[in-house]
C-alpha positions, -999 to 999 in steps of 0.1 A, spaced: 0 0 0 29 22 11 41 15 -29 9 30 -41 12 62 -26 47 66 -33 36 57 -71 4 80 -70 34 113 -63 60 98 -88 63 119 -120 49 87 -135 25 85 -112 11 120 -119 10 113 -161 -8 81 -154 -34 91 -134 -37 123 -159 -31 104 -183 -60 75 -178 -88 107 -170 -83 120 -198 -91 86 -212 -116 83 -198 -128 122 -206 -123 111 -243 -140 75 -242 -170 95 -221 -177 115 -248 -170 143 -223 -199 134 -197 -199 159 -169 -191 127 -143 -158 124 -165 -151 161 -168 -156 167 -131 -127 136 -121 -106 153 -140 -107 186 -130 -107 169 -91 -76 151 -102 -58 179 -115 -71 201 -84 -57 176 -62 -25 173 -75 -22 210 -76 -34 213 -36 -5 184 -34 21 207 -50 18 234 -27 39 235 13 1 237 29 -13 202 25 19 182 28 27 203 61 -8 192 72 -7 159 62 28 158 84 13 173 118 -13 148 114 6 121 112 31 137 139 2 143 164 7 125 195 47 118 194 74 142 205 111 143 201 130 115 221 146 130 249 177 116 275 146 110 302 133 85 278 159 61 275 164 37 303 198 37 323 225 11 311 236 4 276 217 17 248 224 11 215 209 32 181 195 14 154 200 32 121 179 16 91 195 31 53 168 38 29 191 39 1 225 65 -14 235 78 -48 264 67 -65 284 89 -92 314 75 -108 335 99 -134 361 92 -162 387 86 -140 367 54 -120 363 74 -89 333 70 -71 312 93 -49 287 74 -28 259 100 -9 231 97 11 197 101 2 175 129 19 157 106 37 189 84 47 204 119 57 171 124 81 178 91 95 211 102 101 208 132 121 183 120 141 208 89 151 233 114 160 209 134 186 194 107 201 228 85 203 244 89 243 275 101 238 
């Protein structure tokens, strides 16, 4: 399911779903019902683009959780768990390679580093 939504805000996702209303506008004949999805697709996608319903969508999933603090770890050893969610490598004429982080990765990452007891 996760796949889906990720798909449904790819580039490709956006042309597909664009794509197959307008289909379905042309096979319709242009029936309001037809006409109106499309114009709710496109208006979506359009809320989507701006900061304001991301930023929503993000406090609502955020409500109820706040930052882990030092009081919230039990005394002891701790240890941090950091799960990769992928990098980017670049390799030029010479065979040398560059290997970064993706954005998310680099979240993960600075998050590890506050929480982690020095």
């Amino acid at each position: 399911m996760a796949d889906l939504g990720w798909f449904i805000f790819s580039t490709r996702g956006v042309v597909a779903c664009l794509g197959l209303a307008t289909l379905w506008v042309t096979l319709s004949r242009g029936s309001a019902a037809s006409r109106r999805g499309l114009a709710a697709l496109a208006l979506f996608y359009l809320a989507s683009s701006a900061e304001i319903l991301p930023a929503a969508l993000r406090q609502l999933v955020a409500a109820g959780f706040r930052p882990l603090t030092a009081r919230d770890v039990p005394p002891g050893r701790t240890a941090v768990v950091l799960l990769g969610s992928g990098s980017y490598r670049f390799r030029d004429w010479s065979d040398r390679e560059l290997v970064m982080v993706d954005p998310l990765g680099s979240m993960r990452l600075l998050e590890a580093a506050r929480v982690f007891p020095w």
